[in-house]
CHARMM internal coordinates of N, CA and C (Angstrom, degrees):
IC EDIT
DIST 1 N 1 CA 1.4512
DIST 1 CA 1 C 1.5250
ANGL 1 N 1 CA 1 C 108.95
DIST 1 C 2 N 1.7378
ANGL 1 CA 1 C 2 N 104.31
DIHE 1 N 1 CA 1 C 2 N 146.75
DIST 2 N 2 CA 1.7290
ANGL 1 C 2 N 2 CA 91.46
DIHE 1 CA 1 C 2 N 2 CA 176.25
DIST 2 CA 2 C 1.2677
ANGL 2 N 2 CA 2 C 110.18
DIHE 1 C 2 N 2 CA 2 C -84.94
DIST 2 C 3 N 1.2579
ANGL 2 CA 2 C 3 N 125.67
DIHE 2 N 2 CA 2 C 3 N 155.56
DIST 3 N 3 CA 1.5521
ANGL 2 C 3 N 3 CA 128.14
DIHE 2 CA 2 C 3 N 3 CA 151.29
DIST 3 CA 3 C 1.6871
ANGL 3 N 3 CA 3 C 100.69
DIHE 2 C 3 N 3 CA 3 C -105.61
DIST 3 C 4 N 1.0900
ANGL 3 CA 3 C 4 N 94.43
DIHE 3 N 3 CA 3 C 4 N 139.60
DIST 4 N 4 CA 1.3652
ANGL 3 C 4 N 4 CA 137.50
DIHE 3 CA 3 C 4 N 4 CA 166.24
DIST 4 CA 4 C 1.5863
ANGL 4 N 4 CA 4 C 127.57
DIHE 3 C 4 N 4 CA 4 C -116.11
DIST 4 C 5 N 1.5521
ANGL 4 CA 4 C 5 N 114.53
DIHE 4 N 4 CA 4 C 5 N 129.51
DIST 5 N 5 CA 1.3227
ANGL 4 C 5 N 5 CA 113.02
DIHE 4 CA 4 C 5 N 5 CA -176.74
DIST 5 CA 5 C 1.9945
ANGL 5 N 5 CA 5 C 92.83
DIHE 4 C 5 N 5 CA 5 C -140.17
DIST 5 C 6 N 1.3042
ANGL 5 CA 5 C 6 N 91.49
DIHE 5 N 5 CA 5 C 6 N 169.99
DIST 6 N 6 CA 1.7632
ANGL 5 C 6 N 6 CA 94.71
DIHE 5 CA 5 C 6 N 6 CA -165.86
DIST 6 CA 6 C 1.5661
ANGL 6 N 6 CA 6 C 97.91
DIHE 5 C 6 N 6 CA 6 C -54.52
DIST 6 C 7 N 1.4464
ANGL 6 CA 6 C 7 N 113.28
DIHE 6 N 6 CA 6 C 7 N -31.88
DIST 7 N 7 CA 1.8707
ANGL 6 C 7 N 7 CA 100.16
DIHE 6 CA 6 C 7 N 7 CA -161.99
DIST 7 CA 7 C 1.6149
ANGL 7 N 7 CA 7 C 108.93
DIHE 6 C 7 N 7 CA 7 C -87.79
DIST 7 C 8 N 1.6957
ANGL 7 CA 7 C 8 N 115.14
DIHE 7 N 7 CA 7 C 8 N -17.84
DIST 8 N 8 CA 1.1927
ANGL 7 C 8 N 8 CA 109.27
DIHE 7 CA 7 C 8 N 8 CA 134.63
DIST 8 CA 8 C 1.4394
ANGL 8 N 8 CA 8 C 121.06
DIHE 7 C 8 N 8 CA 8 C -158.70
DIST 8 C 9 N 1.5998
ANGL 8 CA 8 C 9 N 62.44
DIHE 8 N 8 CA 8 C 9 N 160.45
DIST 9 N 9 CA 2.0359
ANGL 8 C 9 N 9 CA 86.92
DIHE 8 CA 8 C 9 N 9 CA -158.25
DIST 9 CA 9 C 1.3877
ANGL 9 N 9 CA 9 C 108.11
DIHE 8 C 9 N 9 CA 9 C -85.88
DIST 9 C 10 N 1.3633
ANGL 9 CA 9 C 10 N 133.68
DIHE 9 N 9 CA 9 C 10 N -177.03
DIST 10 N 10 CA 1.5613
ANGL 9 C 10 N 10 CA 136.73
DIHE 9 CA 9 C 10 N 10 CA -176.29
DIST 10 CA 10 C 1.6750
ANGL 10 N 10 CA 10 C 79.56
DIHE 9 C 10 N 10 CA 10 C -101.96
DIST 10 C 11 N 1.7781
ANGL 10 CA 10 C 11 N 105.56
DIHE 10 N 10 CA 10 C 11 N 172.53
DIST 11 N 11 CA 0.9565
ANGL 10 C 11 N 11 CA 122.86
DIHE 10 CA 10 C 11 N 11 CA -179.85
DIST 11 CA 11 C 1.8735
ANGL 11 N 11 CA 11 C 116.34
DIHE 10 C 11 N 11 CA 11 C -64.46
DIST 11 C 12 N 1.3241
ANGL 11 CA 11 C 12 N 80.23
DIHE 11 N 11 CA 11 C 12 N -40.71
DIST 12 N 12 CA 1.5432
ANGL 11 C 12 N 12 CA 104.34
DIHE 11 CA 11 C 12 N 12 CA -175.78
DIST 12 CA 12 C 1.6763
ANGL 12 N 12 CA 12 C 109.05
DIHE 11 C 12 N 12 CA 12 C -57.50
DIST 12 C 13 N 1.3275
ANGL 12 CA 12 C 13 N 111.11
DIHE 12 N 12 CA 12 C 13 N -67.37
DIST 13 N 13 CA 1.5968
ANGL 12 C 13 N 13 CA 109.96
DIHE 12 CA 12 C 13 N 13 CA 176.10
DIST 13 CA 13 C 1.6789
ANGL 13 N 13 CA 13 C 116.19
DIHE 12 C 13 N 13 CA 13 C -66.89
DIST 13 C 14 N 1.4715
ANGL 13 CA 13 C 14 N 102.17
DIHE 13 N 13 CA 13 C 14 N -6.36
DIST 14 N 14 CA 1.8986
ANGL 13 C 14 N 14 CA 97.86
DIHE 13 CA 13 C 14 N 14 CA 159.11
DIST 14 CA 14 C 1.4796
ANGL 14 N 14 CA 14 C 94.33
DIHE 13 C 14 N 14 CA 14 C -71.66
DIST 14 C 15 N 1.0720
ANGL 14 CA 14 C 15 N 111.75
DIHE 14 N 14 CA 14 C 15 N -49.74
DIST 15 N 15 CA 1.9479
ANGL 14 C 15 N 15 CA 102.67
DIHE 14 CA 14 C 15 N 15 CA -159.53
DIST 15 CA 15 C 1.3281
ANGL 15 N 15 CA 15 C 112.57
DIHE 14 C 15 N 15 CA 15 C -75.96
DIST 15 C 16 N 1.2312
ANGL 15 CA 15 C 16 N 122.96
DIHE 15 N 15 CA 15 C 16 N -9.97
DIST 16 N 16 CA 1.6271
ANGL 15 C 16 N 16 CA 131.57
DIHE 15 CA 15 C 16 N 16 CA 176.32
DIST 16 CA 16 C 2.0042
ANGL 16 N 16 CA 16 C 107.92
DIHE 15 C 16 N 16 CA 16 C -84.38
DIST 16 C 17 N 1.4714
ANGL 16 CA 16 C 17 N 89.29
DIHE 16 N 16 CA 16 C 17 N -32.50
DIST 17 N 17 CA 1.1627
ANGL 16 C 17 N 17 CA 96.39
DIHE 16 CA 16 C 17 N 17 CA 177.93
DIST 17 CA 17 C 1.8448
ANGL 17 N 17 CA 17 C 119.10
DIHE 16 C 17 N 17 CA 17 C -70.62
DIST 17 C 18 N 1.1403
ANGL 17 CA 17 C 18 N 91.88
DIHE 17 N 17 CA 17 C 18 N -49.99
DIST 18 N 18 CA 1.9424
ANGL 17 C 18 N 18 CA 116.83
DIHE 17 CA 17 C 18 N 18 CA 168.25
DIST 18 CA 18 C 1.4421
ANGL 18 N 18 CA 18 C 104.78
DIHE 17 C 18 N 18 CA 18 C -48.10
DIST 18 C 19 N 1.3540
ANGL 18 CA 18 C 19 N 132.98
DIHE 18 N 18 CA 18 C 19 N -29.31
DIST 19 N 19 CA 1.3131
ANGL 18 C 19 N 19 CA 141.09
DIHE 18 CA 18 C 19 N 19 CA -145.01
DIST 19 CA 19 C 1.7643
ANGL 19 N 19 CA 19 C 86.65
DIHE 18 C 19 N 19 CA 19 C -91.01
DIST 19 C 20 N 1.5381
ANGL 19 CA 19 C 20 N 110.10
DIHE 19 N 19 CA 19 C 20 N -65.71
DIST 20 N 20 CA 1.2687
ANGL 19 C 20 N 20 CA 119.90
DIHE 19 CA 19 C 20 N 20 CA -174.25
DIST 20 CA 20 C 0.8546
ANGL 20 N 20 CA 20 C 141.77
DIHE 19 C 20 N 20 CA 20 C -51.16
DIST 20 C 21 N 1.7728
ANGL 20 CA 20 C 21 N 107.07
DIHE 20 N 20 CA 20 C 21 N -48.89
DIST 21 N 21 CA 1.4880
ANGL 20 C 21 N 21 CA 152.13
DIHE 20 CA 20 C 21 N 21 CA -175.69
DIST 21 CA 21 C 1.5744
ANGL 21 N 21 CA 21 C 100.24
DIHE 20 C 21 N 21 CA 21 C -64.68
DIST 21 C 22 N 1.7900
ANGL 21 CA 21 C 22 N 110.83
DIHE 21 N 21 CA 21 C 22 N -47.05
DIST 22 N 22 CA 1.3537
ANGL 21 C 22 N 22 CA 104.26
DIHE 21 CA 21 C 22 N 22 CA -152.09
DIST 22 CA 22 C 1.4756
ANGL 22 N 22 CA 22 C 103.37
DIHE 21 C 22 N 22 CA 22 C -72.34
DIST 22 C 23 N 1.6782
ANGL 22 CA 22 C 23 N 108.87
DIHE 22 N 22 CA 22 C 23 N 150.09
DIST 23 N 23 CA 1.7198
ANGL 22 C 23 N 23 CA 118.29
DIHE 22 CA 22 C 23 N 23 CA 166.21
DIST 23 CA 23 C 1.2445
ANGL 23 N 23 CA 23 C 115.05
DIHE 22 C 23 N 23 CA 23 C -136.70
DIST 23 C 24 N 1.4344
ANGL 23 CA 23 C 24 N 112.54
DIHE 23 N 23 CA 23 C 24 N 32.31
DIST 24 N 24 CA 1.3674
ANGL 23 C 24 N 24 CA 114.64
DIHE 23 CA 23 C 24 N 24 CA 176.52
DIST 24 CA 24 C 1.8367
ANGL 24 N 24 CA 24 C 100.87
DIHE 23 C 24 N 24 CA 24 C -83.56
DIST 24 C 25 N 1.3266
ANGL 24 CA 24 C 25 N 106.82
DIHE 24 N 24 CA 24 C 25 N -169.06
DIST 25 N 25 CA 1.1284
ANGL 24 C 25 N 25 CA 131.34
DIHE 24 CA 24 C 25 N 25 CA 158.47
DIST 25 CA 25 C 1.6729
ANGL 25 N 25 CA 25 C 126.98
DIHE 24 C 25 N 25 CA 25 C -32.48
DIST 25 C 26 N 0.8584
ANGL 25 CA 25 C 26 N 131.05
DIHE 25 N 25 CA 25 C 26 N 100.45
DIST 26 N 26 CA 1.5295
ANGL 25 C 26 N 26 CA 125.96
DIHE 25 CA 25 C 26 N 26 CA 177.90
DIST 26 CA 26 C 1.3838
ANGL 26 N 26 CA 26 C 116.00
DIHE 25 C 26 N 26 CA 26 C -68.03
DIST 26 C 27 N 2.0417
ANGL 26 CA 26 C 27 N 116.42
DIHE 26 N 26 CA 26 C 27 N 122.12
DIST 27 N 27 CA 1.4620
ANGL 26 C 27 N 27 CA 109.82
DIHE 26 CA 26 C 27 N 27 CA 172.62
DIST 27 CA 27 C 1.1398
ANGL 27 N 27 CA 27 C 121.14
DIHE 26 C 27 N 27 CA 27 C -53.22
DIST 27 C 28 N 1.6309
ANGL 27 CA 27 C 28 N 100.66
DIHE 27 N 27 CA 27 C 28 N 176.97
DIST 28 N 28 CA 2.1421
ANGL 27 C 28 N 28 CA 104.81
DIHE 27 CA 27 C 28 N 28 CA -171.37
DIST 28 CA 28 C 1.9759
ANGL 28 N 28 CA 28 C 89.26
DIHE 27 C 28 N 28 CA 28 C -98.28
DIST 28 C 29 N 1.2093
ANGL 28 CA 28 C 29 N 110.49
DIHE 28 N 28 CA 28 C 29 N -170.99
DIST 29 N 29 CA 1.4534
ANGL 28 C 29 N 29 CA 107.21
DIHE 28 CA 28 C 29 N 29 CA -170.91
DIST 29 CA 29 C 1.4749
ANGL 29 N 29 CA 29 C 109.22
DIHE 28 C 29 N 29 CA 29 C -81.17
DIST 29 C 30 N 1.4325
ANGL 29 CA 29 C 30 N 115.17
DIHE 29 N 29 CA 29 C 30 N -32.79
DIST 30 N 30 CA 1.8553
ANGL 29 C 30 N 30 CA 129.91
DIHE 29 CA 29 C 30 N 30 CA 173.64
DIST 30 CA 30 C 1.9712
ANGL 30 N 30 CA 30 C 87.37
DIHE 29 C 30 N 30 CA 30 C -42.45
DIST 30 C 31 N 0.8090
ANGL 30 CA 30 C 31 N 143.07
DIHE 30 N 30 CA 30 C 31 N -86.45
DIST 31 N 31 CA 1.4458
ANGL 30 C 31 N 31 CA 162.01
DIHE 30 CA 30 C 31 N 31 CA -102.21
DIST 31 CA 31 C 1.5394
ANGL 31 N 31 CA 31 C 76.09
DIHE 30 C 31 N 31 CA 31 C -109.96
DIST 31 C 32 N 1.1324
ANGL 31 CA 31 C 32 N 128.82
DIHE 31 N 31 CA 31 C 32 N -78.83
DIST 32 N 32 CA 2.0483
ANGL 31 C 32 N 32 CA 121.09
DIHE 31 CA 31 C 32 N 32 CA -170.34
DIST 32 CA 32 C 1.8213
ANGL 32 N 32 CA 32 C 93.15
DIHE 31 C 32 N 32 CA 32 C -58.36
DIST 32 C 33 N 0.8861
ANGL 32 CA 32 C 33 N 131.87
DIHE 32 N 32 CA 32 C 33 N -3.80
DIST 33 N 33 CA 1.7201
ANGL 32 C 33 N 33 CA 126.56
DIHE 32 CA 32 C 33 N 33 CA 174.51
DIST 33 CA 33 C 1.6440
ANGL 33 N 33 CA 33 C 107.11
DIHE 32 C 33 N 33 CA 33 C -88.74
DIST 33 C 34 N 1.2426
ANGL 33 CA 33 C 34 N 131.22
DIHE 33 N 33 CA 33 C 34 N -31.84
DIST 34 N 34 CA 0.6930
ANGL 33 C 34 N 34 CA 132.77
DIHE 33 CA 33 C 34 N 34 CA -119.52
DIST 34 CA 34 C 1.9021
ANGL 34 N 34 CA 34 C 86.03
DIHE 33 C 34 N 34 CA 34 C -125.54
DIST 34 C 35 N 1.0660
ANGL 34 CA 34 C 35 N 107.77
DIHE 34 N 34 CA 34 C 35 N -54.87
DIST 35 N 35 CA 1.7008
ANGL 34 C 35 N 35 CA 131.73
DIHE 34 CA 34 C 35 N 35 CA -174.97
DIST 35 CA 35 C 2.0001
ANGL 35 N 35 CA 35 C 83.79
DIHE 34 C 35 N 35 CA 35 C -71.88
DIST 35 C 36 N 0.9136
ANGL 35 CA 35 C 36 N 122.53
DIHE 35 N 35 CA 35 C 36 N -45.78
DIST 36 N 36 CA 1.9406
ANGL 35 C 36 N 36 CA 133.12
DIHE 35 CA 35 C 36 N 36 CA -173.70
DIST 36 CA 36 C 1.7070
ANGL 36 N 36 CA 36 C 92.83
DIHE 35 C 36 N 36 CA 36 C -58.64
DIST 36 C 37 N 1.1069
ANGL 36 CA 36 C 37 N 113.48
DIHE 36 N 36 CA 36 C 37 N -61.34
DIST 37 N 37 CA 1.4588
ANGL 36 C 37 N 37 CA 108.97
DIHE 36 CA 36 C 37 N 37 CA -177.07
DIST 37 CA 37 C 1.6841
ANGL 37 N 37 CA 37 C 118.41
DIHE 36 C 37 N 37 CA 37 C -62.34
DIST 37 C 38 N 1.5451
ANGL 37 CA 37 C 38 N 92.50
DIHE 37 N 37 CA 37 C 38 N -44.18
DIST 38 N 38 CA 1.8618
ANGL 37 C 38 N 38 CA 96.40
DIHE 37 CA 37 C 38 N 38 CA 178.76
DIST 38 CA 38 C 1.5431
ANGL 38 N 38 CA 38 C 119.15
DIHE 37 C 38 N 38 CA 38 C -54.63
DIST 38 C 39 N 1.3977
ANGL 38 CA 38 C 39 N 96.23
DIHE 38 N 38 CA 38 C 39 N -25.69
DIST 39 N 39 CA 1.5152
ANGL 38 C 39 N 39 CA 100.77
DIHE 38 CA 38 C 39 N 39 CA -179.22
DIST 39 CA 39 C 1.7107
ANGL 39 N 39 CA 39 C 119.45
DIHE 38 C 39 N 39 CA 39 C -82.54
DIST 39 C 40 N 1.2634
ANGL 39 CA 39 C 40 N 99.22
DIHE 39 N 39 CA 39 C 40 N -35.14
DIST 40 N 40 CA 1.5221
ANGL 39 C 40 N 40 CA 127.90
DIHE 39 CA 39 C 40 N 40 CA 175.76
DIST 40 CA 40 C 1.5966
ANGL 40 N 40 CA 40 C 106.48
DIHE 39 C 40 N 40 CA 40 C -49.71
DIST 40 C 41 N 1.8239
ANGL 40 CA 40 C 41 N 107.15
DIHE 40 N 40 CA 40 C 41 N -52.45
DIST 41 N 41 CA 1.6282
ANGL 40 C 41 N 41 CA 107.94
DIHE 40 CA 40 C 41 N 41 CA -170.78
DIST 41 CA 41 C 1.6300
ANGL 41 N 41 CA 41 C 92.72
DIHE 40 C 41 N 41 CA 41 C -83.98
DIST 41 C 42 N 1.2843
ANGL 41 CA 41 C 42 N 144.97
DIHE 41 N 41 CA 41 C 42 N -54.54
DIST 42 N 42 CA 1.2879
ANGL 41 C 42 N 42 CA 142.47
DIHE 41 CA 41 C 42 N 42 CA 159.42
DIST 42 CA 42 C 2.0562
ANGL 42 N 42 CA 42 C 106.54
DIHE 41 C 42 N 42 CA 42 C -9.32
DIST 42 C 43 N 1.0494
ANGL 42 CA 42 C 43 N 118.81
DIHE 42 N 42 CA 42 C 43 N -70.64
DIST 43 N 43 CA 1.1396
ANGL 42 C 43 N 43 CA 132.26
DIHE 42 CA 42 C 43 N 43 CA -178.12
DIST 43 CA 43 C 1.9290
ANGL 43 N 43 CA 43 C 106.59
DIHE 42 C 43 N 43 CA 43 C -47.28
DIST 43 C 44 N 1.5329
ANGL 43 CA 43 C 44 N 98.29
DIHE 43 N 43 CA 43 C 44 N -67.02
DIST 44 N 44 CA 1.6276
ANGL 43 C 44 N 44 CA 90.72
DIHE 43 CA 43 C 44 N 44 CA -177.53
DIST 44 CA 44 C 1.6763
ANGL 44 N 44 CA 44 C 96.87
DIHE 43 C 44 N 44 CA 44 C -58.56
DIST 44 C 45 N 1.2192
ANGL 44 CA 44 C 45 N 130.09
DIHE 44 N 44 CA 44 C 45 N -27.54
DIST 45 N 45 CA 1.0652
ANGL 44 C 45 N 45 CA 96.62
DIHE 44 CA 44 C 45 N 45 CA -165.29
DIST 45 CA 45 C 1.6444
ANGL 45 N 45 CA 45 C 131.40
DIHE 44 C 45 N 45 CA 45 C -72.95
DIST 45 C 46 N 1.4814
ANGL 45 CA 45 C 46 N 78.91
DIHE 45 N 45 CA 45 C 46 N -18.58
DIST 46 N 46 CA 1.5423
ANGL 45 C 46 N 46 CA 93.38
DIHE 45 CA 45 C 46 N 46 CA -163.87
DIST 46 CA 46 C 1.8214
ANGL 46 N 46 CA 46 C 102.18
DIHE 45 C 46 N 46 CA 46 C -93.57
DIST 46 C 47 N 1.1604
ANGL 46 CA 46 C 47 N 108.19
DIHE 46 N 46 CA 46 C 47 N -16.39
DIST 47 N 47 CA 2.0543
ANGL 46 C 47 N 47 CA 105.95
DIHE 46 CA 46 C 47 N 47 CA -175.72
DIST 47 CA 47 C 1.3555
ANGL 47 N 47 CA 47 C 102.29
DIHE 46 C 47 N 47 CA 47 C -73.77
DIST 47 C 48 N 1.7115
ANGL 47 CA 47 C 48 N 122.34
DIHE 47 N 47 CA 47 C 48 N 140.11
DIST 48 N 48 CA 1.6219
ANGL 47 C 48 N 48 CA 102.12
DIHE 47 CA 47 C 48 N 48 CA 166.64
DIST 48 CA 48 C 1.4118
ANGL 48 N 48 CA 48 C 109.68
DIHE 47 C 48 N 48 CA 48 C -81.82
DIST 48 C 49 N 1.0038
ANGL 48 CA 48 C 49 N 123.51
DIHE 48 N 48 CA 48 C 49 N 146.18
DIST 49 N 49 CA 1.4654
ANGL 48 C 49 N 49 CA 106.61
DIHE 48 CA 48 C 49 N 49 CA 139.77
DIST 49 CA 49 C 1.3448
ANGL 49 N 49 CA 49 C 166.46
DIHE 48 C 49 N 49 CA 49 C 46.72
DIST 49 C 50 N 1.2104
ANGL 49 CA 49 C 50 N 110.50
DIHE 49 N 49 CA 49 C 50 N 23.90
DIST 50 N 50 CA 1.6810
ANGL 49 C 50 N 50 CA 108.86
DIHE 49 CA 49 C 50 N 50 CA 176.13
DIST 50 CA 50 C 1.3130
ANGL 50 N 50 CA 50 C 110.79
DIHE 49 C 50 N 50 CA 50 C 18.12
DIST 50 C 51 N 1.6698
ANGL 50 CA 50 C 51 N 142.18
DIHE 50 N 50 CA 50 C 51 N 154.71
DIST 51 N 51 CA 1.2089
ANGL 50 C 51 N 51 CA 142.56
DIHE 50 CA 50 C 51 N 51 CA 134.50
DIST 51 CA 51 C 1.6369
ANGL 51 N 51 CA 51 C 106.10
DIHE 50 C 51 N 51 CA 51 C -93.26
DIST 51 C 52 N 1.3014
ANGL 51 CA 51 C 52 N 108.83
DIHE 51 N 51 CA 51 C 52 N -24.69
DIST 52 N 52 CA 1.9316
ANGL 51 C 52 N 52 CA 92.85
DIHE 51 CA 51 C 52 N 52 CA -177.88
DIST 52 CA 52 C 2.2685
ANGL 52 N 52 CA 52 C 90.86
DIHE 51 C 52 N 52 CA 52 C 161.85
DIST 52 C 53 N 0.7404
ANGL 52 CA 52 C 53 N 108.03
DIHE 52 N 52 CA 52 C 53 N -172.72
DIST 53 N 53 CA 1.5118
ANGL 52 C 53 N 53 CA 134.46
DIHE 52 CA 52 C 53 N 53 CA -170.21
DIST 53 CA 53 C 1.3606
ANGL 53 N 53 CA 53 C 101.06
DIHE 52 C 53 N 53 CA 53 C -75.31
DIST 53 C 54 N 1.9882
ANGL 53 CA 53 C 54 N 120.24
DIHE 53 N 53 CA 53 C 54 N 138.07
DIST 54 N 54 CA 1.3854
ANGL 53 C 54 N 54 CA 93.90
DIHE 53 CA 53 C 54 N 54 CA 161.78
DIST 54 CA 54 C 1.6887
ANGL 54 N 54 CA 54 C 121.46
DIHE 53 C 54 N 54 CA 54 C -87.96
DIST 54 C 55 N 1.3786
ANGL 54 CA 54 C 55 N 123.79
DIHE 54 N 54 CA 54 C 55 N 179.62
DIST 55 N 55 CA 1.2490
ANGL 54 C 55 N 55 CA 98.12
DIHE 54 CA 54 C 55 N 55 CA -160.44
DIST 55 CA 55 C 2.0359
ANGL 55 N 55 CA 55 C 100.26
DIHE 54 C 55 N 55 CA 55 C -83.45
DIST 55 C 56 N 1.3500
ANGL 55 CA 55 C 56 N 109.83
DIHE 55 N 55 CA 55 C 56 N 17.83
DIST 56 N 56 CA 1.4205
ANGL 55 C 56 N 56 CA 113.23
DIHE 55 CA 55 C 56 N 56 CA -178.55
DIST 56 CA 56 C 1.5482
ANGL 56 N 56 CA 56 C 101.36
DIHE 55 C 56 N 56 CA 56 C -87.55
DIST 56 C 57 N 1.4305
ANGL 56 CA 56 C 57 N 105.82
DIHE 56 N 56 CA 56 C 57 N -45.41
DIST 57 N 57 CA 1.8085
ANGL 56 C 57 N 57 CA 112.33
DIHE 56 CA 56 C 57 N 57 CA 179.45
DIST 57 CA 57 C 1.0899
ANGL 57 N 57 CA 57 C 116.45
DIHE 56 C 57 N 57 CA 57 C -64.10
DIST 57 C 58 N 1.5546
ANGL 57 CA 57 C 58 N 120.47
DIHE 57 N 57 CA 57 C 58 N -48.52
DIST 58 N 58 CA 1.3919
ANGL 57 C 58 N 58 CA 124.73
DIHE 57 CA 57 C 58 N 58 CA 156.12
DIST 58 CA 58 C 1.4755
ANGL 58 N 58 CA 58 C 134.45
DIHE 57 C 58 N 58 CA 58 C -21.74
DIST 58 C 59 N 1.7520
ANGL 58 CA 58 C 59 N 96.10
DIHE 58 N 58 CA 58 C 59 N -56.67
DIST 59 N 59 CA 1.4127
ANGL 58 C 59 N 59 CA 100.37
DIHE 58 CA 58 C 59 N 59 CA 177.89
DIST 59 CA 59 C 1.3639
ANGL 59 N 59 CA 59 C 115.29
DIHE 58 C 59 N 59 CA 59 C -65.42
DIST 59 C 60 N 1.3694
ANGL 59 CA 59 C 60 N 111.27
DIHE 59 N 59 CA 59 C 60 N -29.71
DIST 60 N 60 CA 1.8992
ANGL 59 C 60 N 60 CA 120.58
DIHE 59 CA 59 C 60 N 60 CA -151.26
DIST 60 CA 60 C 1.6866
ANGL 60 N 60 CA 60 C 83.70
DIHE 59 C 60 N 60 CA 60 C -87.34
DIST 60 C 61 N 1.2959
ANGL 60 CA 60 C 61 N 119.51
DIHE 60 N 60 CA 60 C 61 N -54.38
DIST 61 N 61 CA 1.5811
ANGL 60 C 61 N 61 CA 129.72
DIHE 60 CA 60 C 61 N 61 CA 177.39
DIST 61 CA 61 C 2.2278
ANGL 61 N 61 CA 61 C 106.53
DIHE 60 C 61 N 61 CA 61 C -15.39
DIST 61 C 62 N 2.1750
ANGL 61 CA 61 C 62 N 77.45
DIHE 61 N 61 CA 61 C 62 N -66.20
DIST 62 N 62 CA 1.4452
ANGL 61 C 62 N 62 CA 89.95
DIHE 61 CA 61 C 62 N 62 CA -177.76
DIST 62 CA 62 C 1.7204
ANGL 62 N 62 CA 62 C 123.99
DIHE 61 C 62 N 62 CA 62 C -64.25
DIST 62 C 63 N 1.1279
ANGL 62 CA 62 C 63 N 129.15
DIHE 62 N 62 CA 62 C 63 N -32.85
DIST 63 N 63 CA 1.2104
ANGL 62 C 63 N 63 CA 157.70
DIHE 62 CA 62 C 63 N 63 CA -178.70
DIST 63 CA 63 C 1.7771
ANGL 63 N 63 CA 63 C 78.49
DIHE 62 C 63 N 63 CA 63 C -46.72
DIST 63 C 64 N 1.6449
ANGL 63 CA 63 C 64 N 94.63
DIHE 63 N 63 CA 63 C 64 N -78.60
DIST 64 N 64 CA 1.5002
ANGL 63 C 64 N 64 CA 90.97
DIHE 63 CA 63 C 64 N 64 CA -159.11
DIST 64 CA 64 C 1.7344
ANGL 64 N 64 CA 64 C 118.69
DIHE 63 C 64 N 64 CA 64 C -44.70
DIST 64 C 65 N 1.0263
ANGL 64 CA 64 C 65 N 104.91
DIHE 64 N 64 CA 64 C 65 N -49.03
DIST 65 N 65 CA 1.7078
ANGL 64 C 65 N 65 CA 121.84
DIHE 64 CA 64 C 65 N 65 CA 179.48
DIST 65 CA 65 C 1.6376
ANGL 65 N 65 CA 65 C 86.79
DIHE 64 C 65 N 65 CA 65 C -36.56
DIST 65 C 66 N 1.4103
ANGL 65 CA 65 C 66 N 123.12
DIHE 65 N 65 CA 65 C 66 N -65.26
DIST 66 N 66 CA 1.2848
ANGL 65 C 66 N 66 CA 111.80
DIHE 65 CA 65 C 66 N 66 CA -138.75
DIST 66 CA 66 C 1.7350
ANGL 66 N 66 CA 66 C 108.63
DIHE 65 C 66 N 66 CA 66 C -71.92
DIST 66 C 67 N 1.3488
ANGL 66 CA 66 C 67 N 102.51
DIHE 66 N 66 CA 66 C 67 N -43.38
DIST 67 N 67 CA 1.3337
ANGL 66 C 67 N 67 CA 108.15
DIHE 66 CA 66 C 67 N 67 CA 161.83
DIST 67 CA 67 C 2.1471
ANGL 67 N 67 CA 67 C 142.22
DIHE 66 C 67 N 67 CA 67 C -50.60
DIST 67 C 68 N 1.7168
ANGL 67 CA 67 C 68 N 77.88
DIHE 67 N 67 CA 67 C 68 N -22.67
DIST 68 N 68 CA 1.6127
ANGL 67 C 68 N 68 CA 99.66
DIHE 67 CA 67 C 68 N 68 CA -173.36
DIST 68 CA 68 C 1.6681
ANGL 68 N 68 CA 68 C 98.37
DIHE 67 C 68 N 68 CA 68 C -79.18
DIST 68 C 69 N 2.0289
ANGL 68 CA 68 C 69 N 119.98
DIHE 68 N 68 CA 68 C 69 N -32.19
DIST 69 N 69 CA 1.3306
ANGL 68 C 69 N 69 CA 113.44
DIHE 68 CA 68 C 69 N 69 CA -176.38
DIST 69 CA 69 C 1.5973
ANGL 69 N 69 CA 69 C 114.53
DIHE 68 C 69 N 69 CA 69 C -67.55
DIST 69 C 70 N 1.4932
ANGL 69 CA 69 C 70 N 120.40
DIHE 69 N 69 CA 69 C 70 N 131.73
DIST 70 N 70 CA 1.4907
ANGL 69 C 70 N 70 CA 102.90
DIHE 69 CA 69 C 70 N 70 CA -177.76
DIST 70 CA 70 C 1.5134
ANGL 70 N 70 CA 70 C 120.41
DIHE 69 C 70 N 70 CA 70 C -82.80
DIST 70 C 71 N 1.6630
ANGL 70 CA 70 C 71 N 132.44
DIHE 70 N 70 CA 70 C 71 N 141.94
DIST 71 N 71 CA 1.2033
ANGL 70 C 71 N 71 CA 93.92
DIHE 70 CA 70 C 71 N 71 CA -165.83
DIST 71 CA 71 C 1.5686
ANGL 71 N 71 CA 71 C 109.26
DIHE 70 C 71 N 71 CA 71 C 121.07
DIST 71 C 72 N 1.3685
ANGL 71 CA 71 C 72 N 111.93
DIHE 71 N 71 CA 71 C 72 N -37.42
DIST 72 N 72 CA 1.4133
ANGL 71 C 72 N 72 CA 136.33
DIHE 71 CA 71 C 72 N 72 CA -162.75
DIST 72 CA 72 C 1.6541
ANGL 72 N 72 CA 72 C 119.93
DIHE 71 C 72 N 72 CA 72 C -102.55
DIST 72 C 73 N 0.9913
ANGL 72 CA 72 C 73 N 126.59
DIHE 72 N 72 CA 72 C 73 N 152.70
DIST 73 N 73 CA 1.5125
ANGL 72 C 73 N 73 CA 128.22
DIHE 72 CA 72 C 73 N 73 CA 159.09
DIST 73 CA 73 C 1.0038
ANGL 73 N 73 CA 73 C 114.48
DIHE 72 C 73 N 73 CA 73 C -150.44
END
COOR INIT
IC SEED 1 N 1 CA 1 C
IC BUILD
């Protein structure tokens, strides 16, 4: 877990902070598309790995399937 204290902050509550704080100019949608993806490949890059399903998602996963076949109960 991070700790965070006022003199420093996590990355995250800098950018929450930037979010609020900022009064500049607002980007066009090209430029928030663009920074959305950078962050996106940043992210896979940095998560490891899945090992597999928990067996709670699994179940709910299956649930859905069974309900989604028509025909079925």
């Amino acid at each position: 877990m991070l700790s965070t204290t006022r003199n420093n902050p996590s990355h995250l509550e800098l950018a929450m902070r930037a979010l609020f704080e900022n009064d500049g100019e607002p980007i066009d949608r090209r430029t928030s598309r663009s920074i959305c993806d950078a962050i996106g490949e940043r992210l896979q890059q940095s998560m490891r790995p899945e090992t597999g399903l928990s067996d709670r998602l699994r179940q709910l996963l299956d649930e859905l399937r069974r309900r989604d076949v028509p025909g079925r109960s």
